[in-house]
C-alpha positions as CSV (number, residue, x, y, z in Angstrom):
1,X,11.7,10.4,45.2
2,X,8.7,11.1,42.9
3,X,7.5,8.8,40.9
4,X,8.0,8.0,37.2
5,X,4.7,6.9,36.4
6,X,1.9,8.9,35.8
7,X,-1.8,9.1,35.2
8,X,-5.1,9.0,36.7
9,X,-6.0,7.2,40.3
10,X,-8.0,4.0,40.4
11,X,-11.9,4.3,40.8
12,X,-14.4,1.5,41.2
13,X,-17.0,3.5,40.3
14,X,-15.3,5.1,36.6
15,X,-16.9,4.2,33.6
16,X,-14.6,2.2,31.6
17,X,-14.8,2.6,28.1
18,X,-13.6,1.6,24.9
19,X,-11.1,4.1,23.1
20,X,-10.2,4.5,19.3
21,X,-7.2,6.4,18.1
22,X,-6.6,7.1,14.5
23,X,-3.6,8.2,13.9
24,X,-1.7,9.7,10.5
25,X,1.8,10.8,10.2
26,X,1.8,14.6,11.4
27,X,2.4,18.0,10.1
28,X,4.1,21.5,11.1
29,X,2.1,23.5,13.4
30,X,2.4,26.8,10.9
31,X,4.1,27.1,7.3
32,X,7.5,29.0,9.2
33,X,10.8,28.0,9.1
34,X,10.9,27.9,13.4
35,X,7.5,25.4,12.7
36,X,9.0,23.5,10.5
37,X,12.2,23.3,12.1
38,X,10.5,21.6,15.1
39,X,8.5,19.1,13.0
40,X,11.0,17.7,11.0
41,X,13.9,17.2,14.0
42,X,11.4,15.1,15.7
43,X,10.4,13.7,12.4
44,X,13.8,12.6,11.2
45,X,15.8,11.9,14.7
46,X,13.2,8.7,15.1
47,X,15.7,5.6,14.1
48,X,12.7,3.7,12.4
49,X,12.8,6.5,9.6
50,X,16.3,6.9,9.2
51,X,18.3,4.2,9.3
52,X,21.8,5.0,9.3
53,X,24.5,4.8,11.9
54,X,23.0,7.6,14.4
55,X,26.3,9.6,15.4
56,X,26.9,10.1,11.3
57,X,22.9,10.8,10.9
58,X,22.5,13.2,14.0
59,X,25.8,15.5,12.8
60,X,24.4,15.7,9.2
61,X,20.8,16.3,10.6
62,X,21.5,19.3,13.4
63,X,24.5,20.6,10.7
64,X,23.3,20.5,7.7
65,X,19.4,19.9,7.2
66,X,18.2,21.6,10.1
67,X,19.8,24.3,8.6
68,X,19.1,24.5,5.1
69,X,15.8,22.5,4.7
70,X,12.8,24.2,7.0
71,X,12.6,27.7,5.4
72,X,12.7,25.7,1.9
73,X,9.8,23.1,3.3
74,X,8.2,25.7,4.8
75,X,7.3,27.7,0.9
76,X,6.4,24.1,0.2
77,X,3.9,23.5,2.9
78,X,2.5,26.9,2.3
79,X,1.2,26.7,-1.2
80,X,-1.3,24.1,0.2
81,X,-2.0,25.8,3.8
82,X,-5.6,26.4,4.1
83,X,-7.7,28.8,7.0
84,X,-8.5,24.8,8.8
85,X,-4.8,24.2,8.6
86,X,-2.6,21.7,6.9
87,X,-4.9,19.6,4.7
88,X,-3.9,16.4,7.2
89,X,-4.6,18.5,9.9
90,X,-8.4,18.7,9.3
91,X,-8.8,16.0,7.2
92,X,-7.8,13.7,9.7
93,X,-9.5,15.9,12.3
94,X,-12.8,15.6,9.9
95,X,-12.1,11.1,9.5
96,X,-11.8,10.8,13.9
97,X,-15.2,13.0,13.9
98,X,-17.5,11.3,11.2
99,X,-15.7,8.2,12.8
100,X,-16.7,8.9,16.1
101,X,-20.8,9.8,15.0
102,X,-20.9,6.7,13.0
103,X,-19.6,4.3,15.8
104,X,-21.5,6.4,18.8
105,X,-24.4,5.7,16.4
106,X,-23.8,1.8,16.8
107,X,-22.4,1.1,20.5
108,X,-23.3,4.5,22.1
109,X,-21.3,7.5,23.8
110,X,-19.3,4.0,25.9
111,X,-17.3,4.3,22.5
112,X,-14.8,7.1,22.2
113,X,-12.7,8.4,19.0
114,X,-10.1,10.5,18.7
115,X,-7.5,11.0,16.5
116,X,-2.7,12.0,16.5
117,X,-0.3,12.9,15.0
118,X,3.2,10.7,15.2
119,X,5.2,13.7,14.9
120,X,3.8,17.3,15.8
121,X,0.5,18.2,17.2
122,X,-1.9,16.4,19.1
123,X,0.9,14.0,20.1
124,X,0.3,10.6,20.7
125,X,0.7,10.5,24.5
126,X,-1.9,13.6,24.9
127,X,-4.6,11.5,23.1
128,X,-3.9,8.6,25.2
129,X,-4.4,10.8,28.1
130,X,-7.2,12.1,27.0
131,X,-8.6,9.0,26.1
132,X,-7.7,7.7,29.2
133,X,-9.4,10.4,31.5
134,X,-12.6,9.9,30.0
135,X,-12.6,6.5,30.9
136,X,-10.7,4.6,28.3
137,X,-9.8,1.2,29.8
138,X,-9.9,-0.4,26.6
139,X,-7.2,0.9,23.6
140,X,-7.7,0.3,19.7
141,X,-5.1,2.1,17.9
142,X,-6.1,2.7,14.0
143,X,-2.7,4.0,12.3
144,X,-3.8,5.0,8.9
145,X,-1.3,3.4,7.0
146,X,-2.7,0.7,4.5
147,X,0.3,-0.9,3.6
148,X,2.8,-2.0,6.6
149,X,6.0,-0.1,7.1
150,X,8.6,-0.2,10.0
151,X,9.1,3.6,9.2
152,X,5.4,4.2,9.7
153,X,3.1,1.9,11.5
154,X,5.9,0.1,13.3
155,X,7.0,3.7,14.8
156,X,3.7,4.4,15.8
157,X,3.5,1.4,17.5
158,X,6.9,2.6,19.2
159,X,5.2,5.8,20.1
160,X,2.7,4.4,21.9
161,X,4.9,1.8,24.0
162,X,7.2,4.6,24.6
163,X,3.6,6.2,26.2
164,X,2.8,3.3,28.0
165,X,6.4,2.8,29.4
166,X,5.6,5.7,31.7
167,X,1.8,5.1,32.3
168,X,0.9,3.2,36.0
169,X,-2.8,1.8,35.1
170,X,-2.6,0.5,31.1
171,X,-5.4,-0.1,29.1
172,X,-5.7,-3.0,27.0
173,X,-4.4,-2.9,23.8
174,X,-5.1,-3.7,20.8
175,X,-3.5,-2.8,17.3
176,X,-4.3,-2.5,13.7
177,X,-1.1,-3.4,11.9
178,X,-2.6,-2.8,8.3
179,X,-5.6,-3.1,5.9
180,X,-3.9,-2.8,2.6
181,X,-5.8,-6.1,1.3
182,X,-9.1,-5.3,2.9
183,X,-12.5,-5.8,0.9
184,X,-14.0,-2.4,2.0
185,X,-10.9,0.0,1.1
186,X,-10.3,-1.5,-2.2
187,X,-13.7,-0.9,-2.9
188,X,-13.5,2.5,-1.8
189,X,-11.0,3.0,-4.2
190,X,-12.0,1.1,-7.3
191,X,-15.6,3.5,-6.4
192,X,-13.2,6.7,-6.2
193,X,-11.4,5.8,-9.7
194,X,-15.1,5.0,-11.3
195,X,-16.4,8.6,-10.1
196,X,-13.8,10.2,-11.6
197,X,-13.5,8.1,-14.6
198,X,-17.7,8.9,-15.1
199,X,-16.7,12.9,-14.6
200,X,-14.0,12.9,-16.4
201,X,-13.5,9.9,-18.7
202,X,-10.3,7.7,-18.6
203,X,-7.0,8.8,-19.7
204,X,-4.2,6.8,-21.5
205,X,-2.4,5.4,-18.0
206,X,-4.0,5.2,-14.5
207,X,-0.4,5.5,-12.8
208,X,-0.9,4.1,-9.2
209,X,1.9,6.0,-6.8
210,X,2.8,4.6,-3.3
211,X,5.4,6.6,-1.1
212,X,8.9,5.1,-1.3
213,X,11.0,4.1,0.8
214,X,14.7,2.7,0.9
215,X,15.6,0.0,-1.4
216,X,17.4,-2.0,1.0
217,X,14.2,-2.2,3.7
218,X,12.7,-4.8,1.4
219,X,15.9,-6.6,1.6
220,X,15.8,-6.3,4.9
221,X,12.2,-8.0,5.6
222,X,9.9,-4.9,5.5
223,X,6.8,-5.8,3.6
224,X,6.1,-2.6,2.5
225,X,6.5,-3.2,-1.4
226,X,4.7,-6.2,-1.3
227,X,1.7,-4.9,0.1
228,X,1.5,-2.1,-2.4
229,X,1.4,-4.1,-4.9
230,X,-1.1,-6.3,-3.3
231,X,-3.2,-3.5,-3.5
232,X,-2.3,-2.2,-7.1
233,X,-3.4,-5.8,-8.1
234,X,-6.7,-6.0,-6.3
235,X,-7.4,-2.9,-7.6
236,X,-6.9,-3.4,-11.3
237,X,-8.0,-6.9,-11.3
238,X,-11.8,-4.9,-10.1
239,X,-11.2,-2.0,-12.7
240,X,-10.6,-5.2,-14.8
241,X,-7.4,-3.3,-17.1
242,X,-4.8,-4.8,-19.0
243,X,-0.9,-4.9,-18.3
244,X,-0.7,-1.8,-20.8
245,X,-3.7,0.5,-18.9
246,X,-1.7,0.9,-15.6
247,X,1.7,1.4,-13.8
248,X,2.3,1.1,-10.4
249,X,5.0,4.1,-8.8
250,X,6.8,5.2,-5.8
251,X,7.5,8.7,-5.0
252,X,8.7,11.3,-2.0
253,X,12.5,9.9,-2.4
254,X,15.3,12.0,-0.1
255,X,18.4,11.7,-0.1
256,X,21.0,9.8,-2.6
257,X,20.6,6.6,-1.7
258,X,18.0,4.2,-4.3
259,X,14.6,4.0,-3.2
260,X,11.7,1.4,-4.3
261,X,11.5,1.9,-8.4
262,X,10.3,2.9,-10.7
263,X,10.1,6.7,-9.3
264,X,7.1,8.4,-10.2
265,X,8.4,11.5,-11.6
266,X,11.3,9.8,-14.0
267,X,7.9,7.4,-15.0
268,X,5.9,10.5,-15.9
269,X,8.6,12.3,-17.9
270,X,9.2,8.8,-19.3
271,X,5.5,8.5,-20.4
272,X,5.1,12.3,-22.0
273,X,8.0,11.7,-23.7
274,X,7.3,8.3,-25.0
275,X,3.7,9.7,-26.6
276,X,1.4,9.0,-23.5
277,X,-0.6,12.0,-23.6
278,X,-3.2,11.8,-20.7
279,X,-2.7,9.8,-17.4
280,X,-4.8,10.1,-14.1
281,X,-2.6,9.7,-10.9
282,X,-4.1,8.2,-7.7
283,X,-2.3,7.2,-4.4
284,X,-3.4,4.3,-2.5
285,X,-1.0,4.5,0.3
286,X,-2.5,7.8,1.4
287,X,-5.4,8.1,3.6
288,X,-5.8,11.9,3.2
289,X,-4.3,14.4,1.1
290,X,-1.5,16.3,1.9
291,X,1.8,17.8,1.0
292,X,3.0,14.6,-0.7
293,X,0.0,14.5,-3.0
294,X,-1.6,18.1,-3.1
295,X,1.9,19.3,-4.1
296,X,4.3,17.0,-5.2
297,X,1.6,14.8,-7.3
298,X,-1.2,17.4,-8.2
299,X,1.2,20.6,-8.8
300,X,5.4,19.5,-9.4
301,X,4.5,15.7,-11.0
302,X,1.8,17.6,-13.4
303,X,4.0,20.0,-14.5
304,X,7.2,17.2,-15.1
305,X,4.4,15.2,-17.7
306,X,3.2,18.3,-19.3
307,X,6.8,19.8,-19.9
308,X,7.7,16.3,-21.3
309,X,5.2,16.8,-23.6
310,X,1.7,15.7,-21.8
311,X,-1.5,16.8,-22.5
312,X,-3.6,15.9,-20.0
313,X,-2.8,15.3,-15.6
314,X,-5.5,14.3,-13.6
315,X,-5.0,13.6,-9.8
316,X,-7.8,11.5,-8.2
317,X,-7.9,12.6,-4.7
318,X,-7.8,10.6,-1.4
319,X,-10.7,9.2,0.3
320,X,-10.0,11.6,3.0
321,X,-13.6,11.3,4.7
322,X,-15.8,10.5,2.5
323,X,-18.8,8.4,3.3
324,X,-17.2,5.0,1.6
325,X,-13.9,5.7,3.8
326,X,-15.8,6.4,7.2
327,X,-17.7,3.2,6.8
328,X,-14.8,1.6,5.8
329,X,-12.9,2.3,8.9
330,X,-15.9,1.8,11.0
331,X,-15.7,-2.1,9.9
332,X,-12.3,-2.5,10.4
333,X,-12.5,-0.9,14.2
334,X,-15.6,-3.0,14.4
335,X,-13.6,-6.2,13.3
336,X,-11.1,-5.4,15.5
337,X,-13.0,-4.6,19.0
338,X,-15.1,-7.9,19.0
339,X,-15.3,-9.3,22.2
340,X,-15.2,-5.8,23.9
341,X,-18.3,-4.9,25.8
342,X,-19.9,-1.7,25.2
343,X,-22.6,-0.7,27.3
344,X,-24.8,2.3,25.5
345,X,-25.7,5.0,27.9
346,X,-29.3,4.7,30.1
347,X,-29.2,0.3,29.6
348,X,-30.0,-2.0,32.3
349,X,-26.8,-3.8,31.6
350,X,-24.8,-0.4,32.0
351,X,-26.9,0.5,35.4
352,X,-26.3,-3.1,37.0
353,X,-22.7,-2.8,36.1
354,X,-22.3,0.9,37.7
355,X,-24.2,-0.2,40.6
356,X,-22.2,-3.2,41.1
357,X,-19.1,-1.2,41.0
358,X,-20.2,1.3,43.6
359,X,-20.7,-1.9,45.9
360,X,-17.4,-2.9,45.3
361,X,-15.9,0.7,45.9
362,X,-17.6,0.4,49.4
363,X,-15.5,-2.8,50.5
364,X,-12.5,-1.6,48.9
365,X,-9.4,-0.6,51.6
366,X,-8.1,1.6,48.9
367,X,-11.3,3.7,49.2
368,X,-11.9,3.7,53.2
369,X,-10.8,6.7,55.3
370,X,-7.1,6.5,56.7
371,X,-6.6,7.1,60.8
């Protein structure tokens, strides 16, 4: 009977290296209906993202919304397609690769980056095998979710036991459950609302919007709407504003049951029509732009404040990867990998080690000739 397991025979003599996945959501492969179709039964038959008795959710999913919803989505996701892609597509892609020089810069090409998707393309399990071919014996997973969710980092932590459940030779693991309070990313954002407050001036309301989620996961124990406001606070206590200069939102509700409040798009038609006249929208929750902000806060929220009689939208973008987010991932994975030895390429250390290991390899029965 064939084995369950899977993955790469034992070698004395294999470098063993240290791995870093990043890893973001996930997006369709293509702007089509049959693309989106895919993406979004994967998406929302995972439990941690739904959470509804599964028979009911399953008949309303493969009846109803599989039906209806992917040729919608997929106009959607087109109006912000690019030639690279889905803009989390390559600007994740462009994060793992400035990651990768900057850390390679520090430890050496014994360090090894790469980057997933938790739903589509590259999956999680092939950049753990990919990872793990070249060496990988050592595992820090990066999800790029600030602020702590069941529905997000908890499920890629799920995907990656799930990967491991049917791996024989495991690396060691280590996890990054969030960084929503951490020095460096509030500074990268306090910096991003400065540069585009010296550009463009400051508006009226700096309207800070998180994605939602269901109302009854905080009353279930899921710190998620604590953390955001964590980070709405340290940010505004920096930016030093008053109670009147800021509002924190969440947006991205589906379905009819209540999310987190107040909803971003009842807040900006609130604000227009209540004589706010210019607000600038950033989202801290988001580690690269993407449908949820490139569309539904640059394009549908802007035109909800303007029609309720706005004068001026301003969306702040992401960090996506600029220089102040790289470095700022480069500490936390730093942080998080002390105690890990990295031997750079062409060191005595690393020579000694191999050469140590190829000694071992010689009085190991597993690598001596069978009769």
């Amino acid at each position: 009977m064939a084995s369950r397991f899977r993955g790469s025979a034992f070698n004395h003599i294999e470098e063993q290296k240290v791995g870093v996945l990043i890893t973001n959501l996930g997006t369709p492969d293509a702007p089509t209906p049959s693309a989106l179709r895919r993406y979004l039964k994967e998406f929302l038959s995972d439990p941690r993202v739904v959470e509804i008795p599964r028979l009911i959710w399953l008949l309303i999913l493969h009846l109803i919304i599989l039906r209806i919803r992917p040729a919608k989505s997929a106009k959607t996701y087109a109006s912000v397609w690019t030639d690279q892609g889905s803009p989390l597509a390559f600007h994740t892609r462009d994060q793992a690769d400035k990651l990768r020089q900057q850390l390679q810069a520090q430890h050496g090409d014994n360090l090894v980056v790469d980057y997933a998707m938790r739903y589509g393309n590259p999956s999680i399990t092939s950049a753990i095998t990919t990872l793990c071919d070249q060496g990988v014996r050592k595992l820090l997973v990066l999800p790029l979710y600030p602020q702590y969710s069941g529905s997000t980092t908890a499920s890629t932590f799920d995907a990656v036991a799930k990967d491991f459940a049917s791996r024989r030779w495991l690396p060691e693991l280590r996890f990054v459950n969030h960084y929503n309070s951490h020095p460096d990313y509030i500074n990268a954002l306090v910096n991003s609302i400065r540069a585009h407050w010296g550009k463009h001036g400051r508006a009226q309301k700096l309207v800070l919007s998180y994605h939602g989620v269901p109302q009854f996961y905080l009353h279930k124990g899921d710190p998620y709407h604590c953390e955001c406001l964590a980070t709405t606070r340290l940010i505004i206590e920096a930016l030093e504003l008053g109670p009147e200069e800021y509002i924190t939102t969440f947006q991205s509700r589906f379905g009819k049951a209540e999310w987190l409040k107040p909803y971003t798009d009842a807040t900006l038609k609130e604000l227009a029509a209540n004589g706010t006249k210019s607000v600038q929208v950033i989202c801290p929750g988001f580690a690269a732009d993407c449908l949820e902000t490139l569309e539904e806060i640059e394009e549908e929220n802007r035109e909800y404040f303007m029609e309720a009689g706005g004068e001026r939208y301003e969306y702040i973008p992401a960090l996506n990867s600029s220089d102040e987010h790289i470095q700022t991932l480069s500490n936390i994975v730093n942080t998080h990998i002390q105690g890990w030895t990295i031997q750079p390429t062409g060191s005595a250390e690393r020579q000694q080690t191999l050469q140590a290991r190829s000694e071992q390899a010689k009085r190991c029965p597993h690598n001596k000739p069978r009769a």
